[in-house]
N, C-alpha and C positions, 0 to 999 in steps of 0.2 A: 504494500500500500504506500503510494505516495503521500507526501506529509507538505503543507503552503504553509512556509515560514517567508512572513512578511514583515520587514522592518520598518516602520516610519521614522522620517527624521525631518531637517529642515537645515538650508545654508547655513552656515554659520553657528551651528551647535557644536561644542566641544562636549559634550557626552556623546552624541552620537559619531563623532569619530572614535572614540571607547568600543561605541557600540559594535561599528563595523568589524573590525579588530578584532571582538569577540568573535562575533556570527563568521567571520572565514574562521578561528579557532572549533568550533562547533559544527562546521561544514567541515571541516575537516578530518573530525572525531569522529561525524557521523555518516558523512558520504551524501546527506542531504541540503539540495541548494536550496537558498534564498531571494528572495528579492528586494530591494529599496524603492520607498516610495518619498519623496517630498512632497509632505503634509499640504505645503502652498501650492500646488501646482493643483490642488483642488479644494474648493472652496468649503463642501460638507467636513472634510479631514481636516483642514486647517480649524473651522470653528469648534468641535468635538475634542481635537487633542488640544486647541492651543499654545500651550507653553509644556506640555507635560509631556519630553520627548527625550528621551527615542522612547519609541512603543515596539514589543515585540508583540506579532502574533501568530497565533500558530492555528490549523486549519478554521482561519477566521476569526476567532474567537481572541482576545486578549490575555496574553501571558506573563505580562512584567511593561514595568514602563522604570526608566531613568537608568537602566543598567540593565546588560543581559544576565541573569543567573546562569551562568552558562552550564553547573552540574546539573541544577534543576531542568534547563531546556532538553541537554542530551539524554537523561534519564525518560524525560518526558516522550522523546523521538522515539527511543526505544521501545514505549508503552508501548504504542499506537500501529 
């Protein structure tokens, strides 16, 4: 089973460069890819997340936001 891990972020966030940096750590752990989105480049995600960023999500659903737990995220892949 395929797993949609989606990371939201936005220009100019120093966490979400953390983030990134994690999530290849955790694609790399687990063999499953990611994608990034910028929040701002759509108007529903920018007013929902705001300032509360990086957001990970995992098949849709919200998993963490400001830091990836990244034991928790791979333990979590593995669930699923």
């Amino acid at each position: 089973m395929s797993h949609r891990v989606t990371l939201l972020t936005r220009a100019g966030c120093h966490l979400c460069v953390a983030a990134r940096e994690a999530m290849e750590r955790v694609a790399a752990a687990t063999g499953v890819a990611w994608r990034e989105v910028d929040v701002d480049t759509d108007d529903e995600l920018a007013m929902e997340y705001g300032d509360r960023l990086p957001v990970v999500l995992l098949d849709g659903a919200e998993h963490g936001y400001w830091k990836v737990e990244e034991r928790r995220l791979i333990r979590d892949l593995e669930r699923r």
